[in-house]
N, C-alpha and C positions, 0 to 999 in steps of 0.2 A: 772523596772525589764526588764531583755533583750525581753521577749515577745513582749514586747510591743513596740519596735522598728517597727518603719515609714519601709517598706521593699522601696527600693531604688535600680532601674534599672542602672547598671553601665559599658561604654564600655571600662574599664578599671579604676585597682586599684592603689592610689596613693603610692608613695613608705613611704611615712608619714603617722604616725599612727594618731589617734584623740588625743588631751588630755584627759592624764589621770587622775582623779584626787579621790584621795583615802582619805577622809575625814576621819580623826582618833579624839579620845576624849581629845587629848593632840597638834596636829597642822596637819593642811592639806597637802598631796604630791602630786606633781602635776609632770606628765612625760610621753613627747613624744617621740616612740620609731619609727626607721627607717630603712627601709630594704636595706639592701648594697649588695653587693657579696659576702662580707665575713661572711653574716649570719645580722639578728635583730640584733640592738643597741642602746643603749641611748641615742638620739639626744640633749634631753633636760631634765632638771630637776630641781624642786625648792620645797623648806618648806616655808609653809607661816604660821607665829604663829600663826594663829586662830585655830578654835576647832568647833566639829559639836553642842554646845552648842551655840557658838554662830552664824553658820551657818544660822540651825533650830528655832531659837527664832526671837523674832522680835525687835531686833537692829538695823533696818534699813539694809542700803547697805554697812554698814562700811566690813565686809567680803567681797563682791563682789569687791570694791575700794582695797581693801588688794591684793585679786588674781589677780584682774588686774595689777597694780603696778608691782607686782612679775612677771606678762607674760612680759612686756614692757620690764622689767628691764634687762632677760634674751631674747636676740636673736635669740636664738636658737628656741624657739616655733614659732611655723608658723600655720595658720589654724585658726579656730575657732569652729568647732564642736569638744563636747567632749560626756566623758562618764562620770559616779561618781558612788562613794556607800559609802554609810554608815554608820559609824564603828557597830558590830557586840551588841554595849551595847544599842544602840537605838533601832536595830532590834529584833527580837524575833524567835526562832526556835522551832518548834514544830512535834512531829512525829503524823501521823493516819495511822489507818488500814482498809481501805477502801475496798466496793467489784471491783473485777476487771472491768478495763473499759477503754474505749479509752482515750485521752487526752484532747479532748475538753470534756466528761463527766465528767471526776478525776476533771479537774479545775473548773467544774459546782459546782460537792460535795464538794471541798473546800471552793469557797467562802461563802457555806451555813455553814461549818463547820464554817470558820473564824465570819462570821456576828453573830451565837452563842456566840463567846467568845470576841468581841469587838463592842460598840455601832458606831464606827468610821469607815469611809469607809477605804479601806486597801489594800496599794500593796503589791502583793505576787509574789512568782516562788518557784515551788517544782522538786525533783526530787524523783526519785522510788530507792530505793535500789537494790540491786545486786542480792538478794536473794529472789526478789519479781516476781512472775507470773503473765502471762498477760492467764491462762487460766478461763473458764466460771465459775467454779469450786473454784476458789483460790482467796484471797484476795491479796491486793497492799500495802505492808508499803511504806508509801509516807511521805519526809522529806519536809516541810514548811518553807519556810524564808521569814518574812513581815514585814512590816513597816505601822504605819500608814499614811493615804495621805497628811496629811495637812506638817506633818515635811517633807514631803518628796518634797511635792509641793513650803516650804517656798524655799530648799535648791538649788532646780531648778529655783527657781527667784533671789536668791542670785548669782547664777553663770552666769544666764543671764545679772545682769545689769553689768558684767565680761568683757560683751563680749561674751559670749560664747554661743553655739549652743546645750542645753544638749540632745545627740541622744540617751541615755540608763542608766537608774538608774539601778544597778547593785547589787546584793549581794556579800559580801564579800567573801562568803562561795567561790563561783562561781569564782572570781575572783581568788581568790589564787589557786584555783584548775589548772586553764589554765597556771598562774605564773609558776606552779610546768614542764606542757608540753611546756614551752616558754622554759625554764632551761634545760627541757629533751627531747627534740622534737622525738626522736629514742626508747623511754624508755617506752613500753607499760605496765612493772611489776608496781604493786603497790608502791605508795608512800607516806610518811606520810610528814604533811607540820604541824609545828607548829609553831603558830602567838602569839609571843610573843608581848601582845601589852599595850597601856597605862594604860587599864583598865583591859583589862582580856587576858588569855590567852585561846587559843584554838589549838585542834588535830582535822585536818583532813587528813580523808585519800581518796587516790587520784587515780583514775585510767584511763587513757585516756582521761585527761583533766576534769575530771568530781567527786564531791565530793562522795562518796561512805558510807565516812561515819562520827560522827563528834561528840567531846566531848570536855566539855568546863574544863579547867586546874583549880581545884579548888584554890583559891588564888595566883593564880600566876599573879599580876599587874607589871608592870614595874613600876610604878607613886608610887606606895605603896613603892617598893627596895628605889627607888631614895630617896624619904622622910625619910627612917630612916635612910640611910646613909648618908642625909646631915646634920641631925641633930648629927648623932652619930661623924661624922666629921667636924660640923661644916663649911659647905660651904656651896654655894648656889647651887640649883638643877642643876646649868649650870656647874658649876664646878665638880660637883658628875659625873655628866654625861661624860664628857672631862675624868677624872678620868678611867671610865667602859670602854671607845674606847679605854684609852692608855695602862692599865695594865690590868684590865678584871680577868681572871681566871689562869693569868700567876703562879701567888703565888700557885692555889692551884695544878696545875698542877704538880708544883717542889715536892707540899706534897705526889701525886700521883705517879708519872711515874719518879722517878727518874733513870738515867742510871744502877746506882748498887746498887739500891733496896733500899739505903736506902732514907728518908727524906732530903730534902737539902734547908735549909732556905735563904733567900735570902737579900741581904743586904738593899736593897731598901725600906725603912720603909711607901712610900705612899703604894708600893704596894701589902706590908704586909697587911695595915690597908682597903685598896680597898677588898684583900680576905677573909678578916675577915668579914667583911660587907657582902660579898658574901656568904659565906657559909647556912646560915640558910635558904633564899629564894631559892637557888642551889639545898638544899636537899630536899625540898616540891616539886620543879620543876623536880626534879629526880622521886620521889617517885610519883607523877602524871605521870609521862611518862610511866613510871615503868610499872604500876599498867592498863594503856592502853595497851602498849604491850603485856602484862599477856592477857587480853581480848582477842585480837585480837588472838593471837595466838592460846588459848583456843576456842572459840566461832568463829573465820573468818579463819582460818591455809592455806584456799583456796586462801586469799589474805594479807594476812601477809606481811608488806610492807618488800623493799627489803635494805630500805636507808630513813634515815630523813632530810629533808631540811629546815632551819630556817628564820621566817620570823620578821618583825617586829622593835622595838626599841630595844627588849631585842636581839635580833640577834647582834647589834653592837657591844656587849659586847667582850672585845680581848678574843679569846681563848674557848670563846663560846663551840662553835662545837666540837675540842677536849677533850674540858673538858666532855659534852655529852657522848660522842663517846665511852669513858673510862667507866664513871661509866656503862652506861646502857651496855657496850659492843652488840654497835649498830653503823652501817657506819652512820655518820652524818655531814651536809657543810651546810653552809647558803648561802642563795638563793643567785644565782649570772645567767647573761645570758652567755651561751656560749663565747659570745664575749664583753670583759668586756671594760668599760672606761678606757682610759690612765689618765682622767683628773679628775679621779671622786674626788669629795668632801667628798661626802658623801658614805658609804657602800652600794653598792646596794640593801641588802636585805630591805633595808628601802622601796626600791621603787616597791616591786615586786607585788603589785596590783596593784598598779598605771599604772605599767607598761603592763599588763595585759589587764585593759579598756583601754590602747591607740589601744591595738592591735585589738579591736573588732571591728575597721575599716574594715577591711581584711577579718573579717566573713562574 
């Protein structure tokens, strides 16, 4: 967790961020970012097929031989200290209501909290909500994100026999937070960042770099979509996927937002058959967002975000955002840095945590 960063006396900062490497349930991202004149940008970036199952297990160092390979392979990385986290289905998030108290206290009462609810030793990082007091008088809601140490320690000797120098095990939560002020670096209003991911989805919301607040997307897996539309189309999840980047939310969009109101079907029958797929997971994904925004609005009005930004696999989706943007009539883009790749491969928002722990160099 970033606490626990080695602090590190420096007479200047390199223009090269660390690697980043954002270990997800479905394949790891790995991306170093670099500071120009004309703003941060992506120097470097690679997907390596593995998964935090087999990161964290004891498979040997077939992972760490994998990420290696992948850094070689790609030029562009330079360096060898990095950062990492852990996708959000390993970690665990939990809120308390603590009495108020400084911050080496709260982190005392936590690990007494935590050691009650796990017999295993446990990294953690919290932060205080927005709505929490720091008088003698008032309690602290304090938000938790932990892991246990042993998966955390296997994943840090996995990326050392990499190569690599791991300077900060990271939460995700945390991560994406800073992704949302890399994107918006000028943008102090609230913002909502949702991580459409392999396994789960998640809303948080964001305010100066820092998570404020956080609900997990009921049913909303990317891995789950993929699987019934490759079955329901019969292809392979590689081709389902190739599918969602090329036609995406095109189809339902036409059923949407047509110029003159009416419906306009499209002649293209994959990408009828991609929308159709689309629809039912779309509408749960709607009606979760929904149903958050109602909240927030209701219950935070003080920070009711101003704009959504999408993170994640399910972010590649064509048309994504639009399609968003429409039903919930809410402003919505997926995560991109101000100064984008000419050469990208891949959709930035894939990389926007990864991208994130390159930058904790710089802190």
């Amino acid at each position: 967790m970033p606490y626990s960063r080695i602090p590190r006396f420096r007479l200047f900062q390199s223009k090269i961020g660390w690697i980043g490497i954002d270990v997800g349930s479905a394949v790891i991202k790995a991306v170093q970012l670099e500071r120009t004149a004309g703003g941060v940008r992506i120097a470097g970036s690679a997907i390596i097929p593995q998964n935090a199952k087999s990161l964290i297990g004891d498979g040997g160092d077939a992972v760490g031989q994998a990420l290696r390979s992948a850094l070689v392979r790609n030029s562009s990385f330079r360096g060898r200290d990095a950062a990492f986290a852990l996708p959000m289905s390993v970690t665990e998030l939990r809120s308390f209501n603590l009495p108020s108290a400084d911050d080496d206290e709260l982190r005392s009462m936590l690990m007494q909290e935590l050691e009650g609810h796990s017999e295993e030793p446990t990294e953690f990082d919290y932060w205080r909500t927005e709505s929490s007091t720091r008088t003698s008088n008032a309690a602290s809601q304090v938000s938790v994100l932990s892991v246990d140490s042993e998966p955390a320690t296997r994943a840090a000797t996995q990326l050392a026999s990499a190569g690599l120098r791991c300077q900060v095990l990271d939460g995700l939560h945390f991560a994406i937070a800073r992704a949302v002020q890399l994107a918006a670096p000028d943008d102090d209003a609230p913002i909502a960042a949702v991580d459409w991911g392999s396994s789960t989805g998640t809303f948080i919301l964001v305010r100066n770099g820092r998570p404020i607040f956080t609900r997990l997307l009921r049913d909303c897996s990317f891995t789950r979509l993929v699987g019934l539309g490759q079955r329901q189309l019969k292809t392979s999840a590689e081709q389902f996927e190739s599918m969602l980047r090329q036609h995406g939310c095109r189809h339902l969009l036409q059923l949407t937002s047509d110029e003159n109101g009416k419906p306009t079907l499209t002649t293209n029958n994959e990408q009828v058959a991609v929308g159709q797929q689309l629809m039912q997971p779309l509408r749960m994904l709607v009606d979760e967002l929904g149903r958050t925004l109602s909240y927030l609005r209701m219950q935070m009005s003080d920070r009711f975000p101003k704009r959504m930004m999408l993170f994640g696999a399910g972010a590649t989706i064509a048309e994504l955002a639009p399609f968003l943007a429409g039903q919930l009539n809410f402003p919505c883009d997926a995560w991109s840095l101000p100064r984008r790749r000419a050469d990208a491969g891949q959709p930035d928002a894939l990389f926007g945590a990864a991208a994130a722990l390159s930058a904790l160099a710089w802190e």
